[in-house]
N, C-alpha and C positions, 0 to 999 in steps of 0.2 A: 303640428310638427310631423316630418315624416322622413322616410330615410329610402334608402336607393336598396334593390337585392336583385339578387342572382341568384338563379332555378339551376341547379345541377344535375343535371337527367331531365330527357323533357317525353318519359314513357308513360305508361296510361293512368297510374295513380298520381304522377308530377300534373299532370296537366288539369288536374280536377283542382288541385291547389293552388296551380296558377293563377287560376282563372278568380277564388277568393282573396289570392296576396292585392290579384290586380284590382278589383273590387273594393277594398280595402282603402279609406281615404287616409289611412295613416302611414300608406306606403305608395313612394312616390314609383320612379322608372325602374321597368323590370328589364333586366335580360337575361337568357339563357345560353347553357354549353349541354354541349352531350356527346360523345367518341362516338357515335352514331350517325351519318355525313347523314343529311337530311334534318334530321326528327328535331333541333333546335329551331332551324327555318322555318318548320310548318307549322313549331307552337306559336312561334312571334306571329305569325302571320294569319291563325286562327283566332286569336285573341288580341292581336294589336297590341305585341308588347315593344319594349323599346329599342331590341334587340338582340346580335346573339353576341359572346365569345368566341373564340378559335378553339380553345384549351379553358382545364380550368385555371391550370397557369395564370394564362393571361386574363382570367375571372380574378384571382386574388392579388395581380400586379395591379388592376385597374381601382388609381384611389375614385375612382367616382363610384363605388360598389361598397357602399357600408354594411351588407349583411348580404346572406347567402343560407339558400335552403336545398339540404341535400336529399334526392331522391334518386340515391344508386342502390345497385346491389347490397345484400344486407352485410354481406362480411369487409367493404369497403369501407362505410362510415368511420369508424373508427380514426382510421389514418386521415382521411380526408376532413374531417371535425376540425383534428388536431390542426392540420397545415392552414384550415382559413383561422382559427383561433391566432398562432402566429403570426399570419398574416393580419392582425388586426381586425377583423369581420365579425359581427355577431354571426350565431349560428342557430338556423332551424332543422334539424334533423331526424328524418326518417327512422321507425325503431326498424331493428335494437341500435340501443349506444352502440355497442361495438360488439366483438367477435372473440376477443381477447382482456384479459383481468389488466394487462400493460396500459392498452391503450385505453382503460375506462378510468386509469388512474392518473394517467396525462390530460385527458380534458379535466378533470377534476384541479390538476396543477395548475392549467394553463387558463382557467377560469376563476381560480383563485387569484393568481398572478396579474391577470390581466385587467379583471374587472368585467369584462364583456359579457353581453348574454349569449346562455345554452340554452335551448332547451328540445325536449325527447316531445314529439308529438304521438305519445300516445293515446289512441282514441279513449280505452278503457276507461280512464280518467274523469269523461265526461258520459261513459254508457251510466244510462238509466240507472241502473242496478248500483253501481256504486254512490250516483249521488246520492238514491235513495239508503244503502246503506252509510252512509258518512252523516248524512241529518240523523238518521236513529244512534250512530256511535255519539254524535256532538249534544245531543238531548240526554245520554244514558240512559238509551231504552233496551240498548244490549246487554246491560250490566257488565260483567268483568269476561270479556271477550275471551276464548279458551282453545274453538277450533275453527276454522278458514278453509275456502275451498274455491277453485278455479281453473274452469277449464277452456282451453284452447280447441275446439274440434273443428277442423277442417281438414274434410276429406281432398285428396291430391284433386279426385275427379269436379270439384266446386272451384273454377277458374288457377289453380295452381300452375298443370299441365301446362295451358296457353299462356299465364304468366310467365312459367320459367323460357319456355319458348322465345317469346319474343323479345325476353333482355339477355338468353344466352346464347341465340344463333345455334350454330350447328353441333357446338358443346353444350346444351341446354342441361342433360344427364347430369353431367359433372356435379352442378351446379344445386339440382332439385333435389339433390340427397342433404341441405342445410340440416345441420341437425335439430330436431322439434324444439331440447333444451337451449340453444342458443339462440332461438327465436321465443323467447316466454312473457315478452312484456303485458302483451295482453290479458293474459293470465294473472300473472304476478299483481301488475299495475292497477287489475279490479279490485284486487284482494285489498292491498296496500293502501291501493289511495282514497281507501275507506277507513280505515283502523289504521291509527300511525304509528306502527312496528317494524321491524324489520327479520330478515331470518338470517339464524347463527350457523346453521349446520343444515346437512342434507343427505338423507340417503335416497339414489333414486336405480330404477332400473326399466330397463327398455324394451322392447319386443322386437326381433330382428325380420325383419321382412323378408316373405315369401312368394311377394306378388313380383313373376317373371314379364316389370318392364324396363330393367334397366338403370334403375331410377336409384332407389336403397341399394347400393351394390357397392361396399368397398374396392372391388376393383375397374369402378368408374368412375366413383366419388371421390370430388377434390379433398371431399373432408374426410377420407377413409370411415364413413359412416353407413352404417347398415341399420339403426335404426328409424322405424318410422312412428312407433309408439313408446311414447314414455311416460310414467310417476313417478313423483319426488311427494318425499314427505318432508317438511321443514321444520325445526324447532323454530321458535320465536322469540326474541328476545323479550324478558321479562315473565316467559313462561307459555304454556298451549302452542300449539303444530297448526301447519298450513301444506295440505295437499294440493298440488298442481297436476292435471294433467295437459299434455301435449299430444292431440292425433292427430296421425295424417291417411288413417285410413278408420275409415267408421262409416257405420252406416247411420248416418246422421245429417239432416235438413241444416247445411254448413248456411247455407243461402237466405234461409230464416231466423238464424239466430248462430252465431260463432265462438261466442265466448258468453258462458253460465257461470253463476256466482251463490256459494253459499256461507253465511255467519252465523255460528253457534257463540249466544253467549248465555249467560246463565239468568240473564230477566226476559230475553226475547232471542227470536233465532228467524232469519231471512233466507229465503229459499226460491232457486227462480230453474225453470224447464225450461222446454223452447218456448208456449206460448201464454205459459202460467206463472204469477210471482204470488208470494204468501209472507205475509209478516205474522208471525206465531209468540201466542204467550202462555203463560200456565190457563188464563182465563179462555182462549181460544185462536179462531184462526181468520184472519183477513185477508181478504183478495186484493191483490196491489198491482192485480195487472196492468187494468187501465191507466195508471199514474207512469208506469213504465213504456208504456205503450207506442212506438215512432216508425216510421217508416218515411223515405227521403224518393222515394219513385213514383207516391201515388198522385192522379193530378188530382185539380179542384173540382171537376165533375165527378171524380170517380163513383159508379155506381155502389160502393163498398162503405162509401161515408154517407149514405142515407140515413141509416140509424142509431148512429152514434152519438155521442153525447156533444155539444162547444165545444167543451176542450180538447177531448178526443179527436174531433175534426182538424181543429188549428193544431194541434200537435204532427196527423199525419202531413197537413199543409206544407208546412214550415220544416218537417223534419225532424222536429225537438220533440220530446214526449212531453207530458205534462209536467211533470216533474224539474225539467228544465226550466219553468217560465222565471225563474228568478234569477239564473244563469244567462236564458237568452234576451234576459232587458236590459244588458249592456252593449248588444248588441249594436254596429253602425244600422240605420237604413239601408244602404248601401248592397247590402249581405240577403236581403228577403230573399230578392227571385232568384237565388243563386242556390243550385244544388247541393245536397248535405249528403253527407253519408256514416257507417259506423254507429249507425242508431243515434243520428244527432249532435256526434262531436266533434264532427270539421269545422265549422262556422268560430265555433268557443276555442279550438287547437289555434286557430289562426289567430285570432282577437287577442287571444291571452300572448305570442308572441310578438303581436305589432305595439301592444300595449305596455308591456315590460324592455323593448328596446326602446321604445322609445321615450321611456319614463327610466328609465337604467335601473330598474328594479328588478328580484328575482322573480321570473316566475314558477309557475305551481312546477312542473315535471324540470326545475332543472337538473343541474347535473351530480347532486348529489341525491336527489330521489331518482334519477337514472338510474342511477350505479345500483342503486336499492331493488332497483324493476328487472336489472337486465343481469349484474352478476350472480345470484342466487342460480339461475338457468347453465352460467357457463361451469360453476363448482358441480352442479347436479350431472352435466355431462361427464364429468369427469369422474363423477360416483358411481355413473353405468358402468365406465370402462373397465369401473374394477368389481364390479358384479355385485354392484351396493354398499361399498364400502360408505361407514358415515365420517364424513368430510367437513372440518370449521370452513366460513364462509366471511370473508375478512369483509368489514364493514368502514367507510368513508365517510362516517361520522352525520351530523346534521351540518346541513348547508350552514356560516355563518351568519346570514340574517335569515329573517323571517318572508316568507310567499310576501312580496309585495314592498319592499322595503329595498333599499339602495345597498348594493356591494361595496365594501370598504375600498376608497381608491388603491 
């Protein structure tokens, strides 16, 4: 079985995903749109897709188009979700859900109503660190989980800069002021999609930027935002806090490792640096680096994999750390020689959506673990605004079925 989609933006992160939709033997003819004269032409044409759109318009008028993945700007999804949900389309989408508490509660509606698949491609999901934490929460090796930690560190100066560049044109400023907390999935979603809670409330506060380029400056920024560093601290439902941070200036190897993860429970506690993991008990301390261990650049010769262990070697191979090998044996053939990134979790983001549209089942990051990944972030912005104020943080329940399991017609 396979179904037909459409690439929405065809800029430098769409096009790494294209190229796995099209790899993909559970998805049939791709085409692409993009408000960018050119950049749809030259994905069809570098990868041999099946063609483009005019509009997305005419992406969601076209019945030969059963699904659609969007890869725009991050404060567009939202609306854009909603209109191919309407339009009848599954949907894969770029984080964050959306931008606003509105529009996370209309795909929410419109996915209920509809029946259709959502789902939020977040990488986090499938980084190392959380699988590794979600097999220790599912064994009860954490005991009674209490405090949570996640951070987002990516400096402007680690591909930002040229990102926001080359999807904002000459208004790029405007645009590169997004605020930290409205971008938190990463974050959030490591935390989350290991321990299955959610947060009630939030006090956060921000750092206002001082670096003279233009960028953090409410009176350039579309989002009247000035901050480039933020923490939130989060109550939990059921009880114990989760801190998040968000930077976008740090002196910190973003390029090496982007999002770090910690779990305090009261039988064991998980801790990870940039190049160091540690599984901790009352008895002592483990090194769990190597089981987390992945990188998706290095080739087969590389002189770096001389002395490494099998698995360590097939992990940098492939992409996947060790720790993924029971994730990535569902894997098509199809997907080997094809580049990975995010420490491993492109291959498995894709799979898990070609495989839930097309089996009409939920899956893992729909849209009610969305709303769980990405609203927390946009209350906490709103916490800065008022200089920490603690703010409830309305919560969209559990999905009505279970990861895996068909949506009520």
């Amino acid at each position: 079985m396979t179904f037909t989609l459409g690439i929405v933006g065809a800029g430098q992160f769409s096009g790494h995903f294209a190229e796995l939709f099209h790899r993909h033997p559970g998805v049939g003819a791709i085409t692409v749109t993009d408000v960018i004269d050119g950049r749809a032409q030259a994905l069809v044409a570098e990868l041999g897709l099946a063609g483009t759109h005019e509009s997305y318009a005419a992406m969601l008028e076209d019945p030969a188009v059963d699904a659609v993945a969007i890869f725009t700007q991050r404060w567009t999804h939202g609306p854009l979700v909603a209109q191919a949900l309407r339009a009848g389309k599954h949907v894969y989408s770029a984080v964050p859900m959306a931008s606003d508490a509105e529009e996370i509660a209309e795909i929410i509606r419109l996915v209920r109503e509809t029946g259709l698949t959502y789902m939020m491609g977040e990488t986090s999901q499938y980084n190392p660190a959380t699988v590794f934490a979600r097999r220790k929460h599912a064994e009860g090796a954490f005991g009674r989980v209490f405090y949570l930690e996640g951070d987002y560190l990516h400096d402007m100066d680690h591909g930002f800069y040229d990102a926001y560049r080359y999807s904002g044109g000459e208004g790029w400023k405007a645009t590169a002021s997004y605020p930290p907390m409205w971008y938190p999935t990463h974050s959030i979603g490591g935390v989350l999609g290991a321990i299955p809670t959610h947060a009630t409330s939030v006090s956060c506060t921000g750092m206002r930027d001082h670096t003279d380029d233009g960028v953090f400056d409410t009176e350039v920024s579309m989002f009247g935002n000035d901050f480039s560093n933020m923490t939130a601290l989060f109550e939990l439902d059921g009880g114990g806090s989760m801190r998040i941070n968000e930077f976008r200036r740090v002196g910190y190897p973003s390029s090496i490792r982007e999002s770090r993860f910690r779990f305090f429970g009261t039988e064991g506690v998980f801790e990870q640096l940039v190049q160091t993991s540690v599984w901790q008990t009352g008895e002592g301390v483990e090194d769990v680096t190597e089981q987390l261990a992945t990188t998706a650049t290095m080739a087969h010769d590389d002189p770096r994999l001389e002395n490494v262990s099998p698995a360590l070697r097939a992990a940098f191979v492939s992409g996947h750390a060790p720790i993924h090998e029971q994730e990535a044996a569902r894997l098509p053939v199809e997907l080997e020689a094809a580049a990975n990134g995010h420490e491993g979790s492109h291959h498995l983001l894709v799979d898990d959506f070609v495989r839930a549209t097309n089996a009409g089942t939920l899956p893992a990051v729909n849209a009610w673990v969305a709303a769980r990944y990405t609203l927390p972030g946009l209350v906490a912005m709103e916490s800065a605004r008022r200089d920490g104020e603690r703010l409830p943080i309305p919560d969209h329940g559990d999905a009505p079925v279970a990861v895996g399991e068909r949506l009520p017609e």
